[in-house]
C-alpha positions, 0 to 999 in steps of 0.5 A, a space after each residue: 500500500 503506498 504512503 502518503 506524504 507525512 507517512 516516513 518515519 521522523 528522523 532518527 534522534 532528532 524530530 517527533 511527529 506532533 500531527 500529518 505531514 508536521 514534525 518538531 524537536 522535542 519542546 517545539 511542537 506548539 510552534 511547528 504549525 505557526 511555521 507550518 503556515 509561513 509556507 503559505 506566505 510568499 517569499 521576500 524578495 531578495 534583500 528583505 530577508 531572503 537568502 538562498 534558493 527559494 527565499 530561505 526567511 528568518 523565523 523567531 524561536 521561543 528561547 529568543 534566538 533565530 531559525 530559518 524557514 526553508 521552503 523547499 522549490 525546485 530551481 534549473 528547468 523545473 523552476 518554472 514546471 513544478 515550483 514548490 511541488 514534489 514527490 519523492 519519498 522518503 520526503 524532501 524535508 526528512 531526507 536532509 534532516 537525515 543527512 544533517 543529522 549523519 554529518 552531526 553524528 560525523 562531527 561536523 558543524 551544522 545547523 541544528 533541525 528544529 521542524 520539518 513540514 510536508 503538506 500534501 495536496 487535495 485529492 486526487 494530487 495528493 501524492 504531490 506534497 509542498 515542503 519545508 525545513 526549520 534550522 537553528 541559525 549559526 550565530 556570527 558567521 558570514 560566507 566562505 564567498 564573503 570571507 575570501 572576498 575579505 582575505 588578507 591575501 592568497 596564503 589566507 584565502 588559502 587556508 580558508 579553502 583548505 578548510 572548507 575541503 577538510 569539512 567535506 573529506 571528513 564527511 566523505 570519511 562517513 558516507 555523507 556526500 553534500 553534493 553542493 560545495 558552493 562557497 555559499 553553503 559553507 559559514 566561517 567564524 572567527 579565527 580558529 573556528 570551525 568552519 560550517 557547512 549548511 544546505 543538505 538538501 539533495 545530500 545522499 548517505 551510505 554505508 561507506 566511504 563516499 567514492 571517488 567520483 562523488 570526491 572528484 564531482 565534490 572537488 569540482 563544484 568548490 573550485 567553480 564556486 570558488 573561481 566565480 569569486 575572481 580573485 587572483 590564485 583562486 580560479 579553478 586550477 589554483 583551487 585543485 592545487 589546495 585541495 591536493 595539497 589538502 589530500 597529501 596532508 
């Protein structure tokens, strides 16, 4: 018998059903359907609060600090096809709050899973389902797009990529492949801190190491998104020569 969306099982150590197609950290299910209705609200428009893919919005969360309200849509050729309409299962939100949990679980830094939504659409659609994502925001950090930018020079610029290549290779190390290495996607600290990774949607787990086509994919997407930036030893083969570097460590 097929399931609806809401139907998967929560994902592991993280959420708890509160009602269909609604999912809450323990302490948080009272407001999981407030944020559930801000997916009925259009996204802001780039520099009223937006960020990212879809128009990522800042959501208040009870202790006073901030989450952000992920509505998941599609981008490319099914932007203007299917927008915020999905099918796949396990669901959209569940699956990335999975693999963010399996990055946690790695030791990296991600943000922490506060809600995940699935709304399903009136019969006879209602395998199709819209969807999003609440996540703790990281306090006190900007792009890795907006640390190079802010560099001293090529030696810092450098160790900050090396990086944000070590936080990928540990999460290869654990099956964990992010799939988006984008200089956006990665937040840097103060000096010395860790650096953050965010945006798991379309990341994929598994039982082993991730192999070396998906390391070799990874490592081209961070030089790109590296090299768009134009800064001078940053364009894509300055940026495999880092990462080798970081591989012969």
């Amino acid at each position: 018998m097929s399931r609806g969306p809401g139907s998967a099982a929560a994902p592991a150590g993280a959420l708890v059903r509160v009602a269909e197609g609604l999912w809450a950290r323990p302490g948080l299910e009272e407001h999981v359907s407030a944020w559930r209705a801000e997916l009925d609200v259009d996204a802001p428009t780039a520099g009223a609060g937006a960020a990212g893919r879809g128009g990522a919005r800042p959501v208040s969360l009870p202790d006073g600090g901030r989450g952000w309200l992920k509505p998941y849509r599609h981008g490319g050729l099914l932007r203007g096809l299917l927008g915020e309409i999905y099918w796949e299962r396990p669901e959209r939100p569940l699956r990335e709050a999975r693999a963010i949990e399996a990055a946690r679980a790695c030791g990296a830094l991600v943000p922490e899973v506060l809600a995940a939504m699935v709304v399903a659409l009136p019969p006879p659609l209602g395998r199709l389902y819209r969807a999003g994502l609440v996540t703790r925001e990281i306090a006190g950090r900007r792009s890795l797009a907006d640390a190079l930018r802010a560099a001293p020079g090529l030696e810092a610029r450098s160790d900050l990529v090396g990086r944000a290549w070590d936080v990928l290779r540990r999460l290869h190390g654990c099956g964990v492949n992010h799939r988006d290495a984008n200089a956006t996607n990665f937040l840097v600290g103060s000096p010395g801190e860790e650096i953050a990774l965010i945006d798991f949607d379309g990341a994929a787990l598994s039982g082993a190491p991730v192999g070396a086509r998906a390391r070799a994919m990874a490592r081209r997407r961070l030089a790109r998104s590296v090299a768009k930036l134009g800064l001078p030893g940053l364009d894509r083969r300055g940026v495999g020569a880092i990462v080798d570097a970081r591989e012969g460590a």
